[in-house]
N, C-alpha and C positions, 0 to 999 in steps of 0.2 A: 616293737622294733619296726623300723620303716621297710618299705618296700619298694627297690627300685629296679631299671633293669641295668643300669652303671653306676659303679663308684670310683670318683679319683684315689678313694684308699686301698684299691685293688693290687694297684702296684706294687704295696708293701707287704702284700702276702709269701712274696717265695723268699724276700731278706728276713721276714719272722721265723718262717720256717726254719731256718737256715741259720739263724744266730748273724745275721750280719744288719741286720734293722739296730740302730746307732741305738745306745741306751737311753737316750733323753726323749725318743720317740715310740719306745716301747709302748711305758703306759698310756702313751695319746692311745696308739693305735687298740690296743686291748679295750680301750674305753669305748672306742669306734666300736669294737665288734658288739658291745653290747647293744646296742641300736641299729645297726648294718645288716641286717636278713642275706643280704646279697653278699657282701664282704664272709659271712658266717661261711656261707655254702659253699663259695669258694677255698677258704681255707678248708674244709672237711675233706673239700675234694683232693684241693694240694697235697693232704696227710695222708690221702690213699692211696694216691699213684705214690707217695714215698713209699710206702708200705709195700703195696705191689712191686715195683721195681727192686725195693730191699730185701726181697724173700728168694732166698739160693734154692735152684730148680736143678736137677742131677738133668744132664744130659747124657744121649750115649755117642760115642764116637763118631757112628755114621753121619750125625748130626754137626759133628764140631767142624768149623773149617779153620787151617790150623794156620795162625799166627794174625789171626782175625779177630775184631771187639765186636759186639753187638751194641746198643743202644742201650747204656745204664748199667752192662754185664761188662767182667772180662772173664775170660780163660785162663785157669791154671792147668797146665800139666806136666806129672811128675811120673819116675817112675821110679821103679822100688831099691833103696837106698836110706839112705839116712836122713830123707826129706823131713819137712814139717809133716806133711800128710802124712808119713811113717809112725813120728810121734805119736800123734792124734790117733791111731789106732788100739785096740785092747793087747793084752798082755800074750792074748791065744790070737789073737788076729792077725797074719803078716799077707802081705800082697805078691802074689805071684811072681816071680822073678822076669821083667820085662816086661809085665802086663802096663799099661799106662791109666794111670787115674785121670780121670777129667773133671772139674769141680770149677762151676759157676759162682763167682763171690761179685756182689754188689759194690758197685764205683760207690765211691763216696758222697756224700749229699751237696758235696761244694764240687766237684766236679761239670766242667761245661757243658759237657752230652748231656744231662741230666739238666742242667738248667735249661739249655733248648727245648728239651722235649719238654718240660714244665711248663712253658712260655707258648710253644705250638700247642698243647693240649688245653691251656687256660685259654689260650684264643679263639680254639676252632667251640670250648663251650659256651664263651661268652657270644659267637658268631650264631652257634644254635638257638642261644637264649634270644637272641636278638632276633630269629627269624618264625619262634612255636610262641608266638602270645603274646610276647613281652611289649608293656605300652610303648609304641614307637616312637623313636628319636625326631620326627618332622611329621607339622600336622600343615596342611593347607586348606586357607579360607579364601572365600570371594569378598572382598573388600566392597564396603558399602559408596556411592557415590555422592561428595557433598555439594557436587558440582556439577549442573546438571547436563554442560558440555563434555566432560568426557568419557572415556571409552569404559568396560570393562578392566578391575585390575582382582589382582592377586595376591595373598601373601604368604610362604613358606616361614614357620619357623623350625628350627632347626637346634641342635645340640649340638654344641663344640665344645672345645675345652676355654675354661675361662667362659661360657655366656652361653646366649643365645645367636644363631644368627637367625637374620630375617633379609628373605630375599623377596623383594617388592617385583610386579613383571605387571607394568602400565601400556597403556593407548589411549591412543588422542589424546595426547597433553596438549595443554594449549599452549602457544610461543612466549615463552619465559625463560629468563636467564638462568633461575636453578630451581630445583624443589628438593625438599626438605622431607625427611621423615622424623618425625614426631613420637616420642612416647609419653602416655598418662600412668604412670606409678595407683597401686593399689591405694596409699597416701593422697592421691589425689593431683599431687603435682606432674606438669605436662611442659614437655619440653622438648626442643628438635634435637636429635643425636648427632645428625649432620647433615652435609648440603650437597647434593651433586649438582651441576654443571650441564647447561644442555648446552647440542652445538645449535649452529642456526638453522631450522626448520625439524629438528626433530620432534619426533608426537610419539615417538611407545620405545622399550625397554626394558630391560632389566637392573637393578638398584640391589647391593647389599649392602649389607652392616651389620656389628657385630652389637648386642647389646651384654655387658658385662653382668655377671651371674648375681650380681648383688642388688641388683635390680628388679625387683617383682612389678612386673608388667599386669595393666589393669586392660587398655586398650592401644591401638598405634593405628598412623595414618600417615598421609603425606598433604605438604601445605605447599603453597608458594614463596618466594623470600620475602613476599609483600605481607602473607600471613592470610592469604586464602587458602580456605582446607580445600581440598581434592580427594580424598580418598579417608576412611576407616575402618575401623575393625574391634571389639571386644572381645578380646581373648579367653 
């Protein structure tokens, strides 16, 4: 099974849980899990806060504020009568005349409270995961110089959805109407993503762009629109 610190199939973990994951995407997603280390752990987790949340806890009165929900709880109270709670008691069991029952029953699994608090707890773990170890989402290198005029540069990449982005951060550019960043594919093939635009006298800045996820990046640089390199990097 792979190991990552995100997966775009993460989102479809609380509609599986929940019977609302459309049936033509079930067994994609169940296929995922078989490969998905990360997707796995999360759904386990999902299943436990249901679990947790699902399990009726007797409160006592001092405890209850009255005509109030709690998060994924409500309150029932009855008094003695010919209630359901009445029922549900044994044959020798009757409940004090006036005394009041209080009994905690679980919101339902489709319930919003419950989807919130699903949504805030898968966030603040993937927040955790993302801050005790997990291989980071943006690495930064010092961009090699192919040009012997100019300055120091830089390049962040970065995780977004849909790609990579790459944030270029140059000096001393020399006076030219644009420069270019360049990507070389694992395959071998090298080609400019696109072109920014200088004004007149500018020499240093910041440059992004996104490169899309289907793209295995070998190395990137930046050229001139004449097709002098300035800058690279082997990722």
């Amino acid at each position: 099974m792979k190991e990552t610190s995100h997966c775009d199939f993460s989102v479809q973990i609380a509609p599986y849980v929940q019977d609302d994951l459309p049936e033509s995407e079930v067994s994609h997603f169940e296929a995922h899990l078989n490969e998905c280390n990360h997707c796995s752990r999360e759904l386990a987790d999902f299943r436990l806060l249901i679990a947790l949340i699902g399990t009726e806890d007797s409160v006592g009165l001092d405890d209850l504020t009255t005509g109030q929900e709690t998060m994924g709880l409500e309150a029932a109270t009855v008094t003695h009568g010919t209630s359901a709670d009445d029922e549900a008691l044994g044959p020798n069991q009757t409940m004090p005349t006036g005394q009041a029952s209080t009994r905690w029953r679980p919101l339902s699994t489709k319930s919003p409270i419950l989807r919130v608090a699903a949504v805030i707890i898968l966030l603040a773990v993937g927040y955790l995961a993302g801050t005790t170890g997990a291989t980071p989402t943006s690495v930064h290198y010092k961009l090699f110089q192919d040009a012997s005029y100019v300055g120091p540069g830089t390049v962040t990449t970065s995780k977004v959805p849909g790609g990579t982005e790459l944030s270029f951060n140059l000096s001393d550019l020399p006076q030219v109407g644009q420069i270019g960043a360049w990507v070389k594919t694992t395959g071998g093939r090298q080609s400019v993503i696109c072109w920014w635009p200088l004004t007149h006298g500018q020499s240093s800045g910041n440059f992004m762009t996104v490169v899309p996820s289907t793209t295995v990046m070998f190395s990137v640089g930046i050229q001139t629109k004449g097709g002098t390199r300035l800058y690279w990097h082997q990722l």
